[in-house]
C-alpha positions as CSV (number, residue, x, y, z in Angstrom):
1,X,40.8,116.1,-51.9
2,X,40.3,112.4,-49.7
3,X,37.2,110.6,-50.4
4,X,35.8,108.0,-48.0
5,X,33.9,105.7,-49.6
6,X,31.2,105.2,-46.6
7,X,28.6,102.7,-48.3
8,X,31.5,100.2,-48.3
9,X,32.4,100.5,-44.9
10,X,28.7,100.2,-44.5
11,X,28.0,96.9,-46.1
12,X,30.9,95.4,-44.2
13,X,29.8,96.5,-41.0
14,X,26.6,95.0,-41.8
15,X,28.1,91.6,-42.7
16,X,30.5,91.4,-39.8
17,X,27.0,90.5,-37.2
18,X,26.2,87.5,-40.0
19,X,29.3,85.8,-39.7
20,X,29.7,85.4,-35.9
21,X,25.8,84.8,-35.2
22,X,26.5,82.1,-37.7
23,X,29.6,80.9,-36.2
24,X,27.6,80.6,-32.7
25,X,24.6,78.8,-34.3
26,X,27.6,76.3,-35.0
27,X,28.3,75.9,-31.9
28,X,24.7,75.3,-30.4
29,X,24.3,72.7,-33.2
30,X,27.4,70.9,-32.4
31,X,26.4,70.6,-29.0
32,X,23.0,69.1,-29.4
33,X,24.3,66.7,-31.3
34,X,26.7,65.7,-28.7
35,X,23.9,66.3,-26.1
36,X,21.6,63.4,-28.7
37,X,24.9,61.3,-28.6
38,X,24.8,60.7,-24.7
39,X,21.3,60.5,-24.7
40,X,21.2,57.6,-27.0
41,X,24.1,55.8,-25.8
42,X,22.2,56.2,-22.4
43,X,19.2,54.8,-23.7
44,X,21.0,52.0,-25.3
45,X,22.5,51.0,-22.4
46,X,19.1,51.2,-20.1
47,X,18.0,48.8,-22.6
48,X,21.1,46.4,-22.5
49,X,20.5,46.4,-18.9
50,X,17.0,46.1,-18.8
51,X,17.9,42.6,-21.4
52,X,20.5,42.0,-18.8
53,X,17.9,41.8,-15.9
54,X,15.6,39.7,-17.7
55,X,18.4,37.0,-18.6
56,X,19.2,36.7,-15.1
57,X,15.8,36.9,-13.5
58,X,15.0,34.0,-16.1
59,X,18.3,31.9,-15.3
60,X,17.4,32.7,-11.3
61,X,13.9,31.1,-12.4
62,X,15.1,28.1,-14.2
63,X,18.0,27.9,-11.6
64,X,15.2,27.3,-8.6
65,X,13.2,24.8,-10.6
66,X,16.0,22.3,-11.0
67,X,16.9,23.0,-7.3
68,X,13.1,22.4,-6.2
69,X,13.6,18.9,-8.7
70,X,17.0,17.5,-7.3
71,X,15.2,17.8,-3.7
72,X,12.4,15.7,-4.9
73,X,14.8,13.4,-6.0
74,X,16.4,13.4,-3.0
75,X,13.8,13.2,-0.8
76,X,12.5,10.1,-2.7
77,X,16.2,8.4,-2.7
78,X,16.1,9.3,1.1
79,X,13.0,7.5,1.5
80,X,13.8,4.4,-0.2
81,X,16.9,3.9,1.7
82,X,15.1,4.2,5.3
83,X,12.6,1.8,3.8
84,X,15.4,-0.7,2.2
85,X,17.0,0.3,5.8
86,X,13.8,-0.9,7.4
87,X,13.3,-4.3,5.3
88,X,17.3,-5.6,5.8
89,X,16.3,-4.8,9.8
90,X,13.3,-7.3,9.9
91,X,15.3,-9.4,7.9
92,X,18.3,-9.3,10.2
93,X,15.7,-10.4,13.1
94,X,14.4,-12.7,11.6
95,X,17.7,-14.8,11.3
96,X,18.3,-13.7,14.8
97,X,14.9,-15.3,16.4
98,X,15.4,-18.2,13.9
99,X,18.9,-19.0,15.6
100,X,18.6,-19.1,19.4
101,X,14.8,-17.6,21.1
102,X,12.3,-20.1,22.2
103,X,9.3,-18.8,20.7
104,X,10.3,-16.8,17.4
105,X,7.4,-16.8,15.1
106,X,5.1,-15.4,18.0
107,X,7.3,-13.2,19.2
108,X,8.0,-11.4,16.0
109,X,4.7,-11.5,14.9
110,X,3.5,-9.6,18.1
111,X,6.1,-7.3,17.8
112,X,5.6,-7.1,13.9
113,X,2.1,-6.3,14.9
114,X,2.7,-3.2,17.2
115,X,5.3,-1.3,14.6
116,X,4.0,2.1,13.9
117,X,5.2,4.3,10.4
118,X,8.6,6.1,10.9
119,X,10.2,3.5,13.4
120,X,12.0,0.1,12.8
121,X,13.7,-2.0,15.0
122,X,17.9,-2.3,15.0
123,X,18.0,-5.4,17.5
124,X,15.9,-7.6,19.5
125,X,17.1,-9.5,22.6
126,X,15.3,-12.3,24.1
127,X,16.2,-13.4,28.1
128,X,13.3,-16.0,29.5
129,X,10.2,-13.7,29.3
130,X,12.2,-10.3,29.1
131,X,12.5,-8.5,25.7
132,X,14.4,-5.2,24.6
133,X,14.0,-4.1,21.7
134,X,16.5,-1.3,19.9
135,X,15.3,1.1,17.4
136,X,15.2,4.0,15.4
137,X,12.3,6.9,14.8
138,X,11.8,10.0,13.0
139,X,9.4,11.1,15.8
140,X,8.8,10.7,19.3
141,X,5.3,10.0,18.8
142,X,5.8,7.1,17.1
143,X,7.8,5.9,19.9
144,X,4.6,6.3,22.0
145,X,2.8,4.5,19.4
146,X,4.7,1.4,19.9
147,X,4.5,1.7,24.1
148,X,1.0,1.8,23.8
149,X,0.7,-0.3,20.5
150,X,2.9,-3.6,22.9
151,X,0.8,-2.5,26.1
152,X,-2.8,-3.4,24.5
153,X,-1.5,-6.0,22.3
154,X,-2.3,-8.7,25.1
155,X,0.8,-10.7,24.0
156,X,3.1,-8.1,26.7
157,X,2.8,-7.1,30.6
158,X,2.1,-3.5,31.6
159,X,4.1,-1.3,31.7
160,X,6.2,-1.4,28.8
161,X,9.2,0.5,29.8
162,X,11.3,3.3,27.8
163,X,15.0,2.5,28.5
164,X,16.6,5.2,27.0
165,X,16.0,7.2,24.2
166,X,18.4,10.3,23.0
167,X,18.3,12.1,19.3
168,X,20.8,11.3,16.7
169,X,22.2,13.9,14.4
170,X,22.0,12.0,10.8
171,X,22.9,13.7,6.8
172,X,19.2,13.3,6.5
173,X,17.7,14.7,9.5
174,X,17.9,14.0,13.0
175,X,16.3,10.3,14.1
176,X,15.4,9.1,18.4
177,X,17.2,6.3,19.3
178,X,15.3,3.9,21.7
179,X,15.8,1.0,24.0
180,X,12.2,-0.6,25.1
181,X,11.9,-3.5,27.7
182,X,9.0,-5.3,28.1
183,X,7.5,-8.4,29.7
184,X,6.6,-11.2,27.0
185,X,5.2,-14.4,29.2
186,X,4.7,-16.4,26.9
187,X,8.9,-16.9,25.8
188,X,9.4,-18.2,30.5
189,X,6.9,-21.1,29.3
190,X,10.0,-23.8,28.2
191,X,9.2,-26.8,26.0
192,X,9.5,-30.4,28.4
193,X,13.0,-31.3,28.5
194,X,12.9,-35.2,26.7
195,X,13.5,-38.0,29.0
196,X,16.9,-39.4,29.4
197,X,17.4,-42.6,27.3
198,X,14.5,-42.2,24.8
199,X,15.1,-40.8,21.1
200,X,12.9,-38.8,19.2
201,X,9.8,-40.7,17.6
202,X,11.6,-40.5,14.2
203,X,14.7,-42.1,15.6
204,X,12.8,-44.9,17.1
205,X,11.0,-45.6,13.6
206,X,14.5,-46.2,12.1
């Protein structure tokens, strides 16, 4: 006679079920975990970025400050130049109106008088009664400053005439070059001529 021993083949059909649901609980595990893996390496990298994007937003920051203080700088060097520029001008006439013109310290202290901000002179010529007078300005305004500035002055004959004038390209910005004539009257007067064969009154006290 067989016998088949059924409750065994039972309990092993009954265990078979708990092996493989466990083998597929396994399986959903391990990916979560790997699924918790990328999401934190994501998140760690949003923040290295986000740390990232502050850094260069503050470099950008600091960056434009020192920009914004090198232009003051520059701006100030700038302006002491055109003013040392301006000062070795009136010095430079000065020597010139000292060497050769007729009536020098009137002159340049009627022209002296009539400068307005942002233009200086380059050259001054004296012929007789007619002046020119070279310069440089930032604006054109100024320039009709000084026409109008030598017109009422009393010193110079209407009109005061602009030559020429024509912009200049210069490294720190672009400047009008001028050429003025005017009328002074008061350089046609001559000093008398002394008489031939006297000497000056300190000679003649020798």
């Amino acid at each position: 006679m067989i016998r088949v021993n059924l409750l065994a083949a039972e309990q092993v059909s009954a265990k078979a079920p708990l092996f493989a649901g466990l083998g597929a609980h396994k399986v959903h595990i391990l990916g979560g975990l790997v699924l918790a893996a990328a999401v934190a390496g994501i998140g760690l990298r949003h923040l290295d970025l986000q740390t990232q994007q502050r850094d260069a937003t503050l470099q950008l920051q600091q960056a434009r400050a020192e920009e914004q203080r090198l232009k003051a700088v520059t701006d100030e060097l700038a302006r002491f130049e055109a003013q040392t520029a301006l000062l070795q001008q009136r010095v430079a006439l000065i020597e010139q109106l000292r060497k050769g013109q007729r009536s020098p310290v009137t002159l340049l202290d009627q022209v002296s008088k009539t400068l307005p901000d942002r233009l200086w002179l380059i050259e001054m010529k004296q012929a007789g009664a007619d002046v020119t007078l070279e310069g440089r300005t930032t604006t054109l305004t100024a320039l009709s400053d000084l026409i109008g500035n030598l017109e009422n002055s009393g010193a110079f004959a209407r009109p005061v005439e602009i030559v020429n004038s024509e912009v200049e390209n210069n490294k720190d910005g672009d400047l009008v070059k001028f050429l003025v004539k005017a009328n002074f009257p008061m350089g046609a007067i001559e000093a008398p001529a002394p008489k031939a064969g006297t000497r000056p009154a300190a000679a003649a006290r020798r």
